[in-house]
N, C-alpha and C positions, 0 to 999 in steps of 0.2 A: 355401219352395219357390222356385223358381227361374221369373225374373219374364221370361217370353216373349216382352217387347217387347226386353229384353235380349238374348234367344237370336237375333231376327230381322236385328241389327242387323250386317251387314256388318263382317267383323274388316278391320283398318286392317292392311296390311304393316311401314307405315312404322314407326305407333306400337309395335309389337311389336319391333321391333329398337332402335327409340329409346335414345338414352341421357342422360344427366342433363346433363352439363355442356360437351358439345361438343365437347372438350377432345381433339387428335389422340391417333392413336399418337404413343409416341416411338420411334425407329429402326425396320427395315423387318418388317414383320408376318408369319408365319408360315403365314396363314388369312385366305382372302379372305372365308369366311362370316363374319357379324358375331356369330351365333352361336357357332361355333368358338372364336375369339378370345377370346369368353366361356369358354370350357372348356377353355382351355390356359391364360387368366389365374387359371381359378382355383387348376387343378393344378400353376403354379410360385407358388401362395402358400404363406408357412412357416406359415401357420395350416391348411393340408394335409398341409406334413410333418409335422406336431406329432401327428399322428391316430395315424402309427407308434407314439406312445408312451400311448396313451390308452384305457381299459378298452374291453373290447365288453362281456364278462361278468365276466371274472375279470381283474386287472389282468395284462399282460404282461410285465412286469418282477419280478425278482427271483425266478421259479419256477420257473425252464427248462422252462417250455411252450410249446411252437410253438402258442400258440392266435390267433384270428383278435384283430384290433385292429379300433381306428376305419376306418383305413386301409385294409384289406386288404377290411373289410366295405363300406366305400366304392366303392373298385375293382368289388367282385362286384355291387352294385348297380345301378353304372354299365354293366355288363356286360348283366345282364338287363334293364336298364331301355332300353337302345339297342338291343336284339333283339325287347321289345316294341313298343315305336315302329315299327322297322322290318317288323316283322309286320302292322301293323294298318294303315300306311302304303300296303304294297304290293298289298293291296286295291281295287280302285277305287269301291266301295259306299261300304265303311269308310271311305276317304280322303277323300270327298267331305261322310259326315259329318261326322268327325274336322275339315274346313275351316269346315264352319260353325260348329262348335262352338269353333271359335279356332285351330285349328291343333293341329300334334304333328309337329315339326321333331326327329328322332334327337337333333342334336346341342344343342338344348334340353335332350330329356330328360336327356342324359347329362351335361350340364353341371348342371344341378340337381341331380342324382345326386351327384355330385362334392362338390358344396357341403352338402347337407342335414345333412352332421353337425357343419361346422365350429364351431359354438359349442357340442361338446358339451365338459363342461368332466371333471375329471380323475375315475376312478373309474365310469364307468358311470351309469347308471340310480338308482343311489344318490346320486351327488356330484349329480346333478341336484336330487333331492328336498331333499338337507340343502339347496345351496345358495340354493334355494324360500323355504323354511322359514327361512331364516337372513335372506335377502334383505327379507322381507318384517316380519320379529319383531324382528329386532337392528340391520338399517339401516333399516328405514322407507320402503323400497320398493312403493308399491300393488301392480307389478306383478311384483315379485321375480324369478325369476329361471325362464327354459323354456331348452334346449337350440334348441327350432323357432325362437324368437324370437332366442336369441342367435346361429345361424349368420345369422338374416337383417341383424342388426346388424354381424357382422361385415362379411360382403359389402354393405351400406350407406354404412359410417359408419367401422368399428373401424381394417379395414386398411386401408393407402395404398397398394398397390402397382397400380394403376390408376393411368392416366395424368389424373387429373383432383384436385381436393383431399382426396376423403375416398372411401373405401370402395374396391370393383372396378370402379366405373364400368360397372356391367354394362346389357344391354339389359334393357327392359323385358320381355320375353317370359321368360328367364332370372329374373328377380328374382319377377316371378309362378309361374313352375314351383317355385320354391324353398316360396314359398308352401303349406305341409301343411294347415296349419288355417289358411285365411286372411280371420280375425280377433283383434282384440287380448283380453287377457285378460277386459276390462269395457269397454260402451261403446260399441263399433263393430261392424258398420255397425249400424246402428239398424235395426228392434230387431235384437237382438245374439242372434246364435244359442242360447245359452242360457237361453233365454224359450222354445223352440219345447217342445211338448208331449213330444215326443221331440226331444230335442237330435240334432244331428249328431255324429258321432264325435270326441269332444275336448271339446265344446263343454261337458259336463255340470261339477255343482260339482268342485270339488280334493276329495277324500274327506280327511273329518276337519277342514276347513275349508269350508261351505258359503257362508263372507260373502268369499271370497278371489276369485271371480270363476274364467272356466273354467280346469279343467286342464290343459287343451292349447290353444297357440295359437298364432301364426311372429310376432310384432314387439311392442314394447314399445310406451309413448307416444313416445318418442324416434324410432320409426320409421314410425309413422303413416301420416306424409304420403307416405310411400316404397312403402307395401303401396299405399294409394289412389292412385298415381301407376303404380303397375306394372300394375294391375289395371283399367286406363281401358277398352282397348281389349278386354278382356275377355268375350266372350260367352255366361258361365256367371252363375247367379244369384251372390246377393251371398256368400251361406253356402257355395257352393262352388267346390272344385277347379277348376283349369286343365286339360284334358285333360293337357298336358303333367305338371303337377304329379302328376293321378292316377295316368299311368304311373308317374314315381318313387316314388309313395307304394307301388302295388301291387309294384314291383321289392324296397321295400324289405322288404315283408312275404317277397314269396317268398324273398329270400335268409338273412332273419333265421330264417327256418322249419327252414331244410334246412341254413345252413351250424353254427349253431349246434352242432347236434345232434351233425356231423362230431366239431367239438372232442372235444366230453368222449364220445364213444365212445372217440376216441384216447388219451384219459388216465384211461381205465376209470371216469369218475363214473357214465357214464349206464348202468346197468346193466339185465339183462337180466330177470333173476327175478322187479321189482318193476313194471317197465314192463308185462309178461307179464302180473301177476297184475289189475294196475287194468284195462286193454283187453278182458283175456280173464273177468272177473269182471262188466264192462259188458253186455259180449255176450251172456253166459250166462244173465244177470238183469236184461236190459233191461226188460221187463215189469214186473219186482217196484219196480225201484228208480227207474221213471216214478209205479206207485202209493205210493210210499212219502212217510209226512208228515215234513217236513224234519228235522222231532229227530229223526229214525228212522236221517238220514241219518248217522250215525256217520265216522267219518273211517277206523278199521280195517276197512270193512265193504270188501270188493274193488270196484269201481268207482262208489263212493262220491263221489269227487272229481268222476270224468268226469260224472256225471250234475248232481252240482252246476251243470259246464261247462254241458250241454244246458237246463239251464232259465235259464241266464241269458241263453246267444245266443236262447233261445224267445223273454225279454223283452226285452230289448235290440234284438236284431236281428231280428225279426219278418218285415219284407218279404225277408228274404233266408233265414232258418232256413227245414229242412225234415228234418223226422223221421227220415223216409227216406234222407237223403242223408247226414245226421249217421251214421247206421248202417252206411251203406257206406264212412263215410271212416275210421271206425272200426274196420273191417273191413280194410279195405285197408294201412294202417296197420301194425296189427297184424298184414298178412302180410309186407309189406316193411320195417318197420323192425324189430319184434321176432323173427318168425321168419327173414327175412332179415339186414339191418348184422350185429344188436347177437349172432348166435345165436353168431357165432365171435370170442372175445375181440380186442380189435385190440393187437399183438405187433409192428407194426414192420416186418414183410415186407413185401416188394414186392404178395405176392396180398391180404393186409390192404390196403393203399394204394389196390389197385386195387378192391377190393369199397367202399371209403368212394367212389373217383371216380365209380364207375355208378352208386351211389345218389346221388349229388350230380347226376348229371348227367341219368338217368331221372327223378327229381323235378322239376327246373328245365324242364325239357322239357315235361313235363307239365304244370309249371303255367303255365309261358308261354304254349300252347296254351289252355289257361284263361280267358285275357284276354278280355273282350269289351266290345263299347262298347252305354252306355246312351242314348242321344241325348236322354232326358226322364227322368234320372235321379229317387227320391224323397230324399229329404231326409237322409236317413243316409247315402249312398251320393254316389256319382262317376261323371263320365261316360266313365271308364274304371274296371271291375271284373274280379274272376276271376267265372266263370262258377259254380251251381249246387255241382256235386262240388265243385272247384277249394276254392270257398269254405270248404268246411267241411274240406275237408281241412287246409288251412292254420290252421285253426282246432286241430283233434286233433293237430298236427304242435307245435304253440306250446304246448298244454296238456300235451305233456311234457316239453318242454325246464322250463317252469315249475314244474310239481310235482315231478318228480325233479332238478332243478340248481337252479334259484334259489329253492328251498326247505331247502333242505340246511342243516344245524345247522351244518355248518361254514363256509359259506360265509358264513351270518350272523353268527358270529364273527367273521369278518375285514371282515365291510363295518362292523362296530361302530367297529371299528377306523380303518377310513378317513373315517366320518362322524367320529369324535376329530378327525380329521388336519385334516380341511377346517375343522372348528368352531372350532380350534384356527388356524386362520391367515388367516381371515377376521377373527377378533377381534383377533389380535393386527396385524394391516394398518389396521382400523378406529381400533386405538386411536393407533396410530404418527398416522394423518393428524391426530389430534385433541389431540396430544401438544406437547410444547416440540420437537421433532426436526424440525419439515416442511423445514426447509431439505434435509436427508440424505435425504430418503426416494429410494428407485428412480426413476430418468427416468421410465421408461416409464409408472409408478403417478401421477408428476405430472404428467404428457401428459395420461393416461386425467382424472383429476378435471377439468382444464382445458377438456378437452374436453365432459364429461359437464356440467359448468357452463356452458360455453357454450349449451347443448342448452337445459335445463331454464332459465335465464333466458329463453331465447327464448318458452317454452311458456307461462311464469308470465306475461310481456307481453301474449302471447295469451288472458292468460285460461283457459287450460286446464289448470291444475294447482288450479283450487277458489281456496278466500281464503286468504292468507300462507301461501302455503306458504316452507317453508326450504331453498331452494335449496341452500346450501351442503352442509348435511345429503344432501338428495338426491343432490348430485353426486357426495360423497365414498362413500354406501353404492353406485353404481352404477361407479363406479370400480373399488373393490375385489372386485365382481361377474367385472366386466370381464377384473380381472386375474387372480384364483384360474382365470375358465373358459378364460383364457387358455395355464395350464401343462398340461405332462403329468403322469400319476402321481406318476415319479420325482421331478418338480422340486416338486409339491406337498410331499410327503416332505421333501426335501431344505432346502427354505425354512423348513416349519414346526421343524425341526433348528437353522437359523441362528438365526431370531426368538426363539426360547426356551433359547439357548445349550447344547443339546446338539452342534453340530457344531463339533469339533476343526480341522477343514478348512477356512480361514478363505475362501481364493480358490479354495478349488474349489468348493464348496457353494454360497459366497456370488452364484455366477455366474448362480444361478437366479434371483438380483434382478434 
């Protein structure tokens, strides 16, 4: 819970805009806020551009489908996340709690916004998991490999395009928004949120690995010092959220919710008939299928799944579920996404176009309006939330993008596919460093090791890597971490092509080194 003498304690201006190394701009600045500056250095970083070419759900490349990217999902984030800020900002109840609680500066939020995906590496949601699993099994990684923790390494440590020697040189207020889950996977802060009876959202084991430490977390050991440095001046307990950070966390739920969905109505995945039949099978047999004993729960049975949904946010999320409310979002739901989007096929017209923009934009609206601040949040929660409906609505809106699209038999055929790709060029980079070639290997790959060794000797000096550890070993599996979540799709593709002499295309393929 969140330690009170902490809340009371006067937030510092200075230390919230603080930055690491002192180090001026170079040439004349664009943004007198020192925030801003933060949000324009990260948006002309190439580890920004790079998001154009990197899975949201389905990869963008090679389908001709105009679907959302890293990128584009970034933007709309950044979108709602600076509309809610600005909303709860222009309050003066709300602002003055929002100050004690640490602040929630727009262009904080939206610069965190910005940033929250950059270490997502190529493939989606998938290329995270394998890279996990790969990180942690085939190089030897304790803390393997999180998306939350690698954008914070990026803007730390990875890139140089900050005027100072390593990373964005970003403020401390910025680098804690970034902050999702902020703590490391095992270990900090003491005790470590995944001891709590009910953990906080992330914090619980990795499913299928319970000795791997939590599932979700924003920084490695490499970054440590950098989360406890940004989070000084911080006026939330240890386990939680920045105000700031919670608004990005909430923008990024609400845009994941609703833009999603857009997508595959426009490429006919999400269809009508089956969505129809789970919602309106809930509805119909709420009663039965609350009494029902879970082998009853069959998977053909019509909203079978959803009820499954209902008794997990019952157990899970407890201070926040409510029977009733689940019912009406349910309800609602199924009046606006299956009896309204999804009733008239989407075909490409401008009145198509525009039936997808009002539901993109009456949802966002709606749940923007949502937002509310908790001032003594509980322990699974933030001190910034959606409200009651809101919540559970967002909830029913995720648990059909997930059962109709990323359940799909075909969609798992092709992520098989991309876990190949990844599995396949992690090994073959691991083995190259460990080979008679290290002279040849990629700059940038011998940059990354050099780096990643300087880190990890420092930590072993400290003492904080346990007895003998093997630096070298460590450096090179986080290296190659480094550099897979550093490409896009294509060049994932493309590389594992070179390295195992399928690609004919010597200097063109090869450029992805």
């Amino acid at each position: 819970m969140a330690d009170r003498s902490v809340l009371d304690q006067p937030v510092r201006p200075s230390a919230r805009a603080a930055r690491r190394s002192g180090v001026g701009e170079s040439g004349v600045g664009l943004a007198a806020s020192p925030f801003r500056v933060d949000r324009d250095r990260i948006a002309a970083s190439p580890y920004f551009a790079r998001l154009a070419g990197v899975t949201q759900v389905v990869s963008p490349t090679g389908n001709g489908l105009l679907l959302h990217n890293r990128l584009t999902h970034s933007l709309q984030v950044a979108q709602v996340a600076r509309a809610i800020a600005e909303r709860l900002t222009a309050d003066a109840v709300t602002g003055a709690v929002l100050d004690r609680l640490g602040g929630c500066d727009p262009d904080v939020v939206e610069a965190a916004a910005i940033a929250h995906d950059l270490g997502h590496p190529p493939f989606g949601h998938l290329g995270e998991q394998v890279l996990d699993r790969l990180g942690r099994e085939r190089l030897g990684l304790p803390d393997g490999f999180e998306g939350n923790a690698q954008s914070f390494r990026v803007i730390t440590t990875i890139d140089l395009h900050g005027p100072g020697g390593a990373g964005l040189d970003l403020t401390a207020a910025v680098r804690a928004a970034v902050l999702k889950y902020p703590w490391a996977r095992r270990g900090h802060p003491d005790p470590h949120p995944s001891t709590a009876p009910v953990p906080p959202r992330g914090a619980g084991p990795l499913p299928g690995a319970p000795d791997a430490g939590s599932a979700k977390f924003s920084c490695y050991l490499t970054e440590l010092d950098d989360l406890v440095d940004s989070r000084a001046a911080v006026a939330v307990g240890p386990w939680q959220q920045t105000v700031e950070a919670a608004v990005m966390d909430t923008a990024d739920d609400v845009a994941y919710a609703i833009h999603d969905l857009e997508d595959f109505h426009r490429v006919g995945v999400l269809a009508q008939p089956g969505v129809a039949t789970e919602l309106g099978g809930w509805l119909r047999d709420r009663g039965g299928l609350a009494a029902a004993d879970p082998s009853a729960l069959g998977s053909l049975r019509p909203g079978a799944d959803l009820e499954r949904l209902r008794r997990r946010l019952h157990t899970k999320d407890g201070w926040a579920f409510d029977d009733e409310a689940f019912a009406s979002a349910v309800a609602l739901v199924r009046e606006e996404l299956v009896d309204g989007l999804l009733a008239v096929p989407f075909d490409g017209s401008m009145a198509a176009e525009r039936a997808v923009a009002e539901f993109s934009a009456r949802w966002t609206a709606r749940l923007v309006a949502g937002v509310r601040v908790q001032p003594d949040p509980p322990v699974r929660a933030a001190p910034v939330t959606l409200a009651t409906a809101q919540w559970h609505e967002v909830a029913v809106l995720k648990f059909v993008h997930h059962r109709f699209v990323l359940q799909r038999a075909d969609l798992a055929s092709h992520q098989r596919g991309q876990a190949t790709v990844l599995t396949g060029l992690v090994g073959a980079l691991a083995d190259w460093l460990t080979g008679d070639d290290e002279v040849r290997i990629p700059p940038r790959l011998h940059d990354l090791v050099a780096l990643a060794h300087d880190e990890y000797r420092g930590l072993s000096a400290e003492g904080r890597l346990g007895p003998e550890p093997d630096v070298d070993a460590l450096a090179r599996g986080r290296a190659v971490v480094d550099y897979v979540a550093s490409l896009t799709d294509g060049q994932a593709g493309a590389l594992l092509d070179v390295l195992t002499g399928r690609s004919a295309r010597l200097w063109a393929d090869a450029v992805a080194l």
